[in-house]
N, C-alpha and C positions, 0 to 999 in steps of 0.2 A: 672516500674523501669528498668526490662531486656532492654524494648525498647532504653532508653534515654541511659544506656549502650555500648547497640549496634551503636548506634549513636556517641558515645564517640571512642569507636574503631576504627568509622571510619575516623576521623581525622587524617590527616597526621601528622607521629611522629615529623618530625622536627618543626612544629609549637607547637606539645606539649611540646618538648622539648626548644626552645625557652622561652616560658612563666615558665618553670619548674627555668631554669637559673634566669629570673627575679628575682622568689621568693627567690632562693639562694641567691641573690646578696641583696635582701632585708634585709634577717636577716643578712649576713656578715655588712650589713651598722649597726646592731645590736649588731654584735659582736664587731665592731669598739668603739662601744659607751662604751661597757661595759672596754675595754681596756684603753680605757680615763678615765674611773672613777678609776682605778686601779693606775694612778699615783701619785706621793704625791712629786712632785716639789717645797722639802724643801725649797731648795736655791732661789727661786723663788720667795716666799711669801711675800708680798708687806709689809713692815714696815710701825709702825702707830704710832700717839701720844697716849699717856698716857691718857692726859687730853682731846682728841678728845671726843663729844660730841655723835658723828654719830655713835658712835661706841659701847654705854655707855648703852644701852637698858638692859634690864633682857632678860637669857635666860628661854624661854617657850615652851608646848606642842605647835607640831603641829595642826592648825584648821584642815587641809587638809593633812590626811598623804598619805603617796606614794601611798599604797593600793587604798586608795580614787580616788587617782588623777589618775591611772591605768585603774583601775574598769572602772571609768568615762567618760576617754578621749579615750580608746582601747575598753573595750569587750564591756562595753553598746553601742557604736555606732554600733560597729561590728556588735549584735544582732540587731540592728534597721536596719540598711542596709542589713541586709539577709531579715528580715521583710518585707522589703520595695521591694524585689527583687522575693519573693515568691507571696505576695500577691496584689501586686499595678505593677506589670511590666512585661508584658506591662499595658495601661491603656483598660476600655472594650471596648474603639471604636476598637485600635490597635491590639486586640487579638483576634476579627474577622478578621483581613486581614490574620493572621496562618492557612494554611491548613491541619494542624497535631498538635498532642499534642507534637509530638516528636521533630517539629521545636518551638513550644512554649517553650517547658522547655530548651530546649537546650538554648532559647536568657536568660531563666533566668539564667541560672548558668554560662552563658557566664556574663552576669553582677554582678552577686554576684561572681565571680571572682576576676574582675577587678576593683569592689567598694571595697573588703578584701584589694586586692595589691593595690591600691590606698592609703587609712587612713594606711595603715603597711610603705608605702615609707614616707608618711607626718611624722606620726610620731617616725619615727626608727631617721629619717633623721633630723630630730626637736633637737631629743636625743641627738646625736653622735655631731652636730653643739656645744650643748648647753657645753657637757662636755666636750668638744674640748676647748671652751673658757674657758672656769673655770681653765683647767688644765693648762692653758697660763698666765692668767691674778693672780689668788692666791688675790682676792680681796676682804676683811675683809669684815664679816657680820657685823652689826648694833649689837650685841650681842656680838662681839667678845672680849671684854673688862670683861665679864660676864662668857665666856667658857675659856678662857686663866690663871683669876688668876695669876694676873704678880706678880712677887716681887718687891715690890715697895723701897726696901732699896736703902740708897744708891748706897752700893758696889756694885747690882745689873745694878743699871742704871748706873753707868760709865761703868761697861762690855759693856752692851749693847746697849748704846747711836749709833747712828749712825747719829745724825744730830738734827736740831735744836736750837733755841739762849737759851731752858734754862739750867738748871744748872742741879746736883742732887740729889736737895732735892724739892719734890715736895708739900711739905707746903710754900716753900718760892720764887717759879722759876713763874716767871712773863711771860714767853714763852711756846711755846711747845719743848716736849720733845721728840723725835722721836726715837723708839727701835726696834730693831727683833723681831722675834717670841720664839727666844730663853730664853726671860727674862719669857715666861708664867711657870707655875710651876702645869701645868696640862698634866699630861703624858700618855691624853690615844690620841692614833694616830687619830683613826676614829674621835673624835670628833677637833681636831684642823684641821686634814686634813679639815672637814666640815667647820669651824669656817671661812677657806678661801674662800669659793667656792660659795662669791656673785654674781657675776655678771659671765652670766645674770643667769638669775630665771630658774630651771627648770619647776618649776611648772608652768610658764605664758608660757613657748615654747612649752611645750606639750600639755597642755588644749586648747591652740590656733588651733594646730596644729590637732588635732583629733577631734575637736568640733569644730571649722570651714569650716573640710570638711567634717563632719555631715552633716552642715548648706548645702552648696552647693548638697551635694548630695541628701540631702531630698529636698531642695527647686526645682533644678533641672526638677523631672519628673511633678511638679505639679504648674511648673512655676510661685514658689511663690515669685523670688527675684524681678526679672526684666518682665514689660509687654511685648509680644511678641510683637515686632512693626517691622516695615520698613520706608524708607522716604517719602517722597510724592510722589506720581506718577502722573503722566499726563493722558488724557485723549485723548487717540490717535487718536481723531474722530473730536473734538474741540478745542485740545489744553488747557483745561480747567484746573488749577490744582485740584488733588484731597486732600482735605481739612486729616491732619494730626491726628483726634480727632477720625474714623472712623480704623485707623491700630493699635491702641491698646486700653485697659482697664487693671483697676489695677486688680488686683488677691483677691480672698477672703481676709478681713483680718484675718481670722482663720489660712490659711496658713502662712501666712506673721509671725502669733505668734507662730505658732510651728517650725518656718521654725528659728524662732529668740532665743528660749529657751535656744538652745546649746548654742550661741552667752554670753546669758547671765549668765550663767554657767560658761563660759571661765574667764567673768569679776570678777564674787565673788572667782574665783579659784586664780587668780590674784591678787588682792585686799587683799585676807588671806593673804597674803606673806606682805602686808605691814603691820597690826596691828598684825603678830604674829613677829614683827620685823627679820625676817630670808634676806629681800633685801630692797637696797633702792629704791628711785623711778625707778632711770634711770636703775637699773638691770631689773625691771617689763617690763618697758618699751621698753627696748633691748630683751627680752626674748620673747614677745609677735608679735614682727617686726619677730622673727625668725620663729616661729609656723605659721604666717598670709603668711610669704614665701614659708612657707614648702610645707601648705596645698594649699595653688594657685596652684603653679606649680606641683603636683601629682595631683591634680586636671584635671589641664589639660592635664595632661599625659595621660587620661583613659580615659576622658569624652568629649565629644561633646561640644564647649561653650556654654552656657547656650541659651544664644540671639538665637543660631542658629539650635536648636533641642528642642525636649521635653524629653530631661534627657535622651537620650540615649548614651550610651559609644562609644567608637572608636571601631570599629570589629574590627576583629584578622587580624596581619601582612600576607599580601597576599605572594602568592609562591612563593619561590625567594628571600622573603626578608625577613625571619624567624630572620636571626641572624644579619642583616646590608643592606644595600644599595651600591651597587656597583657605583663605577667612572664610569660618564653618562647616569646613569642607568636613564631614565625619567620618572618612575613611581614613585610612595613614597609606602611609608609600605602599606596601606591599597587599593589599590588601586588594583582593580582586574585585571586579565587577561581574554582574551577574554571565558577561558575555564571555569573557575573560574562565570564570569559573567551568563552562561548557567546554572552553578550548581546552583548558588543563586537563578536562576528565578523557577528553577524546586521545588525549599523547596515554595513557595506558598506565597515569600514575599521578599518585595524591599525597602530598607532604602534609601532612597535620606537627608543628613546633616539629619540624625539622627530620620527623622520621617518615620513611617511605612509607606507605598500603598499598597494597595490588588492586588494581580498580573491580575489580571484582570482587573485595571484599565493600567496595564503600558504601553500598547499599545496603548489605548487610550490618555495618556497622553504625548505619545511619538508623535502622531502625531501632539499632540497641541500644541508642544512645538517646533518641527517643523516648524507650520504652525505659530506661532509665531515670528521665530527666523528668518523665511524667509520675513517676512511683516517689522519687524524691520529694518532689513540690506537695505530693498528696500528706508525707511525712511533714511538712513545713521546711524541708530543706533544700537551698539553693543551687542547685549544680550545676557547673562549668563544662565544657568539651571545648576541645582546641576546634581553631577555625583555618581553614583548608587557605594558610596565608603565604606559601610558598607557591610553584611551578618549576 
């Protein structure tokens, strides 16, 4: 543990402090969220009929209370990804090419870093979106009819009428009768504030959002979404193509079902919101488009795309570019300098798009790539080779 320490130390402060910033900025998108829950945009609140049907449900216990939904969607992934970070990462071909324990543990907590800020940005961000719309939109639950307790007199509904063909008496009005929120005669705030705040679902943005980037991140290192493939290649000798059935294979289906669990966890999380009547469909619906965005895009904010690595994350922002990218600058964040590159080869390990080499092949592979790239060009043909943009 001193070792890995001292290792820590030796990091340049400004890349620590870079990533320290992220995490600040994470939970203020946190704090964001909790300030959107805090409004209660009386004036706002979407008027409804009387006699509205969608509206008319009994209110009930929650299946899935927040607790649940928290638990579920944050800390249990959370432990599963440190899990997955301690004892599966690297995998054991990969953790021979480590010439130290000190550069081994250092790549895990450099991922179980970056997989924490990853599922914390999906789902804070999930959050803050979700109660951002709620506190805009003030769109009746399916129950709202049931937590309101409207006064159904008359002298009530002419107060409060605000549109509609019928009348105000509701045993004999052949129309709808459209009122405020003002006519309800239930005074406790929290639950009317709530009674608006259908659409969308928090519960299908967050369980999305936190259990579908479970999904990716465990499916990830064990590449259980997508088969590792490429296109066809030619055969530079014959011209011959090389037949397509030969560059990939499906993945165990073991993986495929653990890799799908979360997935299905998100659906019954989702789903409760409809038979405990709390949203309608299209709130579900729109709630879970926000989660499936959240967690994409944090996704790839951290990680390597899937197709093009074996679950390994994006190294740390190269020198220079700790805090942004300067105008013209032609490197991007990760991308090393030449000094930077010397230091990487000397830890006893080289990520080319996300897969480990043992340093002792890279010379070797340098030349083959080389001796490749010089036989192409003589053909007229352009060839690429990944560039050493991790550590």
């Amino acid at each position: 543990m001193a070792s890995i320490t001292a290792r820590i130390r030796q990091l340049p402060c400004r890349l620590i402090l870079s990533y320290v910033l992220d995490w600040i900025i994470v939970f203020l998108i946190l704090g964001l969220a909790g300030a959107f829950n805090s409004i209660d945009a009386k004036n706002t609140r979407h008027a409804f009929s009387l006699q509205d049907p969608n509206i008319s449900f009994p209110h009930k216990p929650d299946l899935v209370s927040n607790g649940v939904l928290y638990v579920t969607s944050i800390i249990l992934p959370a432990i599963i990804i440190a899990l997955i970070c301690v004892f599966a990462v690297p995998g054991w071909s990969a953790a021979r090419s480590f010439r130290s324990r000190q550069s081994l543990w250092r790549r895990k907590v450099w991922e179980l870093n970056v997989g924490w800020l990853g599922i914390c940005l999906a789902v804070f961000s999930a959050i803050t979106i979700t109660e951002g719309l709620k506190a805009a939109a003030n769109k009746p639950r399916p129950h709202l009819l049931s937590v309101c307790d409207p006064d159904l007199s008359s002298d009530a509904i002419e107060k409060w009428r605000v549109g509609g063909l019928g009348g105000t008496d509701l045993s004999t009005a052949t129309a709808p009768i459209i009122v405020t929120w003002q006519i309800c005669r239930n005074e406790d705030k929290d639950e009317m504030r709530n009674a608006f705040a259908s659409w969308p679902s928090g519960h299908a943005s967050t369980s999305w959002a936190g259990l579908l980037y479970l999904t990716l991140r465990r499916g990830a290192p064990a590449t259980a979404l997508v088969p590792e493939s490429t296109l066809p290649t030619t055969n530079a000798e014959r011209g011959v193509p090389q037949g397509l059935r030969h560059k990939a294979a499906a993945p165990p289906m073991y993986l495929v079902l653990l890799a799908a669990v979360p997935i299905g966890t998100a659906f019954f999380i989702s789903l409760s919101r409809w038979f405990d009547y709390r949203h309608h469909g299209f709130d579900i619906i729109s709630g879970a488009v926000i989660g499936i965005f959240c967690a994409w895009i944090s996704f790839g904010f951290y990680q390597v795309p899937i197709s093009l690595s074996n679950g390994w994350a994006w190294a740390p922002r190269s020198q220079g570019h700790e805090f942004g990218l300067l105008v013209g600058d032609g490197r991007g964040y990760g991308e090393l300098t030449e000094d930077e590159r010397q230091n990487v080869g000397s830890t006893g390990e080289s990520v080319s798009l996300g897969k480990l080499t043992p340093r002792t092949d890279i010379e070797s592979q340098s030349q083959s790539q080389a001796s490749s790239g010089s036989s192409q060009a003589n053909r007229g043909v352009v060839g690429t080779v990944g560039t050493d943009g991790q550590h």
